[in-house]
C-alpha positions in Angstrom: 0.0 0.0 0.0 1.2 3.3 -0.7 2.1 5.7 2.0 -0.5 8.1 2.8 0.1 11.9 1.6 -0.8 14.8 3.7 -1.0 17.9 2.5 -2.0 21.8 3.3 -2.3 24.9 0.8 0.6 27.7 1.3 0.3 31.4 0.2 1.5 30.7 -3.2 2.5 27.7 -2.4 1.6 24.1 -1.4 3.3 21.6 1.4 3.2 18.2 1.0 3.7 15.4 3.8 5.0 11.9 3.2 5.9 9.2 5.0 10.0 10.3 5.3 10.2 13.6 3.9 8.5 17.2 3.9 8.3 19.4 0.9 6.9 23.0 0.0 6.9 24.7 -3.2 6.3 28.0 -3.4 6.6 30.8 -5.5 8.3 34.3 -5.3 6.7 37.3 -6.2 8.7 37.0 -9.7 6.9 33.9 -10.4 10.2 31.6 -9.2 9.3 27.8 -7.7 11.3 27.8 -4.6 11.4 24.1 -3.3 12.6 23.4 0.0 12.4 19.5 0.9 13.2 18.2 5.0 13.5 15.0 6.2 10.6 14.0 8.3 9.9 11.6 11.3 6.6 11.8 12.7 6.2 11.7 16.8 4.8 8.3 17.0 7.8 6.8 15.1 9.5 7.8 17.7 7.0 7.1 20.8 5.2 4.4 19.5 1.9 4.8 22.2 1.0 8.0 19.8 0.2 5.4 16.9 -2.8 3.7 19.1 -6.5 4.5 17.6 -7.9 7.5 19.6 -4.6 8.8 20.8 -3.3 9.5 17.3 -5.7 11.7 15.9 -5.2 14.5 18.1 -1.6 13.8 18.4 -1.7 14.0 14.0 -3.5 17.4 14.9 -1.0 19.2 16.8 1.7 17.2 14.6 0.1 19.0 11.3 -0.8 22.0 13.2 3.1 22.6 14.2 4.3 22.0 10.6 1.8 23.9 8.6 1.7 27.2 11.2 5.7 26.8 10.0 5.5 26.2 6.5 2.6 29.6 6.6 5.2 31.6 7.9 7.6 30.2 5.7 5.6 30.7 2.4 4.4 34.1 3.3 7.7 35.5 3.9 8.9 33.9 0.6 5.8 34.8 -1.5 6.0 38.3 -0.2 7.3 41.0 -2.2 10.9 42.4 -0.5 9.4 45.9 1.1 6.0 43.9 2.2 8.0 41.0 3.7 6.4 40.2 7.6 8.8 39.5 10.4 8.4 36.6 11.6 7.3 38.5 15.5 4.1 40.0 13.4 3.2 36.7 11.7 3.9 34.8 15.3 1.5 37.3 17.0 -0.7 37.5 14.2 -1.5 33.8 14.6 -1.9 33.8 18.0 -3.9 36.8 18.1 -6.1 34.6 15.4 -5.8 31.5 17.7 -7.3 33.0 20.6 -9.9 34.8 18.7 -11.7 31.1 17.4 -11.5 30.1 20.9 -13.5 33.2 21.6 -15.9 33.4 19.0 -16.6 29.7 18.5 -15.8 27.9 22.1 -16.8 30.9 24.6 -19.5 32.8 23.0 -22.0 30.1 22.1 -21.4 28.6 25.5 -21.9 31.9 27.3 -24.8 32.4 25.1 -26.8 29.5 25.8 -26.0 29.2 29.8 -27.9 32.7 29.5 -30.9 30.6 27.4 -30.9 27.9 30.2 -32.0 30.5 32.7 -34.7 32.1 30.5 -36.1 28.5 29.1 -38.0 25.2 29.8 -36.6 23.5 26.9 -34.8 19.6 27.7 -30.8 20.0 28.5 -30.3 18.0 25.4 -32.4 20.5 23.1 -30.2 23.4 24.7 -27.0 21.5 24.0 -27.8 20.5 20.4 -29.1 23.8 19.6 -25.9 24.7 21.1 -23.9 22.6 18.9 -25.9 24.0 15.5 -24.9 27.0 16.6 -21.6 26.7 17.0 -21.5 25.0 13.4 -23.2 28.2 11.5 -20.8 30.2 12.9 -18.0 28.2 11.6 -19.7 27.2 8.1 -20.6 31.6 7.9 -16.9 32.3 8.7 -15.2 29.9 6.1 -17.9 31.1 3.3 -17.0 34.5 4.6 -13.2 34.0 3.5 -14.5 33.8 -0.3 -14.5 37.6 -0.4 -11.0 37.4 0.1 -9.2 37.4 -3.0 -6.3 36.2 -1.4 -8.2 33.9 0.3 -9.2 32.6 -3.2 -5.7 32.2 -4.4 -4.7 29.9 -1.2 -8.2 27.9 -2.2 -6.7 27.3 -5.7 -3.8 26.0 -4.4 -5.7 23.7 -1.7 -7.7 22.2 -5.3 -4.4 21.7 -6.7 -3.0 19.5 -3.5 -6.1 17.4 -3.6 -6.0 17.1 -7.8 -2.0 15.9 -7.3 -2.9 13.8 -4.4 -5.9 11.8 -6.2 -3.7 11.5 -9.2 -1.4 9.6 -7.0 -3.4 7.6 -5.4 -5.0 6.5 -8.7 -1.4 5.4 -9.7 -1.5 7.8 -12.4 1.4 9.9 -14.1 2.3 13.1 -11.8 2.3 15.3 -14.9 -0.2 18.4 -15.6 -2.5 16.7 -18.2 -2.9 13.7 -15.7 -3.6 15.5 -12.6 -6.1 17.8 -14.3 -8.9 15.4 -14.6 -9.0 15.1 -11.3 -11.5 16.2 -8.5 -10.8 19.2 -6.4 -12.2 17.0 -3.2 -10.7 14.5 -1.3 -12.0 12.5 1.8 -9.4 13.2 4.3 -9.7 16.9 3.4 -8.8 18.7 6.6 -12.4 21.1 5.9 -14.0 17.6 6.3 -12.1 16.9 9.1 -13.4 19.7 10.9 -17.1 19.1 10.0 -16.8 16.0 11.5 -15.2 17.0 14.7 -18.1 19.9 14.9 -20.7 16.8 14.2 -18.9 14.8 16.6 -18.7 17.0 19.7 -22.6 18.2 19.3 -23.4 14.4 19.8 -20.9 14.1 23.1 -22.0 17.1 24.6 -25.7 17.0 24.0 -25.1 13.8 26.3 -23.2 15.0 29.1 -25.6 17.5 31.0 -25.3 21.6 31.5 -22.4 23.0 33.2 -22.1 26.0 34.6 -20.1 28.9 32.1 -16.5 28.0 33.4 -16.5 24.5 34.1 -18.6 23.9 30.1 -15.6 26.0 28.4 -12.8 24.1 30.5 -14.7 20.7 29.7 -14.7 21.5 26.0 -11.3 22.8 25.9 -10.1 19.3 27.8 -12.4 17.2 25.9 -11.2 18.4 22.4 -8.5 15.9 22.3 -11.3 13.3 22.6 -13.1 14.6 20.1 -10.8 15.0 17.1 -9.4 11.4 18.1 -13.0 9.9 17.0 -13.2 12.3 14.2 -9.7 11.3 12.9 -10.8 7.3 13.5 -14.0 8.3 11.5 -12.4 9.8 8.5 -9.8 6.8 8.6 -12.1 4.7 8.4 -14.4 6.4 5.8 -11.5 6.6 3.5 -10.7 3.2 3.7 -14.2 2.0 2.6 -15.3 4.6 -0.3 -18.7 2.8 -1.2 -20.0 3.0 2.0 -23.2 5.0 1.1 -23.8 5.4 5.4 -20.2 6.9 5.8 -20.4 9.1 2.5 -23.6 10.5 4.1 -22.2 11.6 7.4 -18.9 13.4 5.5 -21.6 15.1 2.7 -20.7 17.9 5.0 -17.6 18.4 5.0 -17.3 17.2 1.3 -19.6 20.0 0.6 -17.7 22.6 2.5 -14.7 21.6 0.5 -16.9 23.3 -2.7 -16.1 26.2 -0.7 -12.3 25.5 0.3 -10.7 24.4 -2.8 -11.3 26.0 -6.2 -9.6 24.8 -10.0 -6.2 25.9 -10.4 -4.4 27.1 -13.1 -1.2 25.1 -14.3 0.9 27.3 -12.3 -0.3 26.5 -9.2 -1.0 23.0 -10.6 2.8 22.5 -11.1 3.8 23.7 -7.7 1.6 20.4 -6.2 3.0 18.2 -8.6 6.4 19.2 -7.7 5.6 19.0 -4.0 4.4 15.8 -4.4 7.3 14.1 -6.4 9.5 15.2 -3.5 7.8 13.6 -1.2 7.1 10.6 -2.9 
């Protein structure tokens, strides 16, 4: 079996994840592919605990989340023109700045929010906590359609289709070259967009379960919990991939597979070329 490929959009740019090596490409404002290529060994070759079911999803997430805050800083400082280049201070602060601002608006607020309804309504624990969890999921779902008035936002979407076309190309077995990866679909199943649908989907059904806390004690308990979560989302998508006619399974991602119409876009063969050549370094 061939070695599962992880990848992320860059700011002109795409990163690529294989089993021993990382790779970026991405391009400088002059329209130059810088490729950059690093020898990789994950945290659970090394601790081998990390690779049990449950435990490695959220240790995958931090994992990924740790490389591909890099490879952003990385790609934007190379992307940028020379007089417009960030330090890497204002892009450090500028993500945790973003960072504590989802906690915020999608962790604190809706909880805060509905500990208010609980005092002003009759309605079952578990109604309050699945409308709760609905809310929470607009929120997210308005955000990332939000980001499509972004033309830069657009660009890095382009990018994101062309790391999904490369990646389905490959794992056709088919010819890494632009006429071959072009027939392919923008969407892929372990999309990290559906990955994050099914961690919202996932934590409405836990919490809807576990009673009403009071404000402090339901932020800390989500916060803690979160780790749990993303393990049984990361299990779920596993799995889904693994059995692609499973008409149940491709019914719970529609989701996220549908989000991804707003996350990934058709690229050009510019952008095309930079996955392809991400790809073939890490493959």
């Amino acid at each position: 079996m061939a070695p599962v490929i992880g990848g992320q959009a860059l700011m002109e740019g795409v990163l690529m994840k294989g089993k021993d090596f990382i790779a970026t490409a991405v391009y400088t404002p002059n329209r130059t592919l810088i490729v950059e290529k690093k020898p990789y060994e994950g945290w659970a070759t090394k601790v081998p605990i990390l690779k049990w079911p449950l435990i490695r999803g959220s240790v995958t997430l931090i994992e990924m989340m740790i490389i591909g805050m890099k490879a952003l800083l990385y790609s934007a400082q190379i992307s940028s023109p020379e007089e417009e280049k960030p330090s890497e201070n204002e892009l450090g602060i500028s993500l945790v700045i973003s960072l504590l601002i989802s906690i915020l608006v999608f962790v604190v607020i809706p909880a805060t929010f509905f500990t208010w309804v609980r005092t002003h309504s009759t309605l079952p624990l578990i109604s309050l906590n699945l409308l709760e969890g609905l809310f929470r999921l607009t929120l997210v779902i308005g955000f990332i359609s939000s980001t499509l008035l972004s033309k830069d936002m657009r660009r890095v979407y382009q990018f994101h289709g062309a790391e999904h076309k490369a990646v389905n190309a490959y794992e056709h077995n088919d010819k890494l070259t632009l006429e071959s990866v072009k027939k392919y679909s923008t969407i892929h199943t372990r999309c990290g967009t559906s990955y994050i649908m099914v961690v919202l989907i996932v934590s409405i059904l836990i919490f809807s379960l576990i009673g009403r806390q009071g404000l402090l004690m339901r932020i800390l308990l989500k916060l803690i919990l979160f780790p749990v979560v993303s393990g049984i989302a990361y299990e779920f998508i596993r799995f889904a991939a693994d059995h692609p006619k499973n008409r149940l399974l491709k019914l719970f991602l529609l989701p996220g597979l549908g989000m991804q119409l707003i996350t990934t876009k058709e690229p050009d063969d510019e952008q095309l070329m930079a996955a392809i050549t991400a790809l073939k370094e890490v493959v």
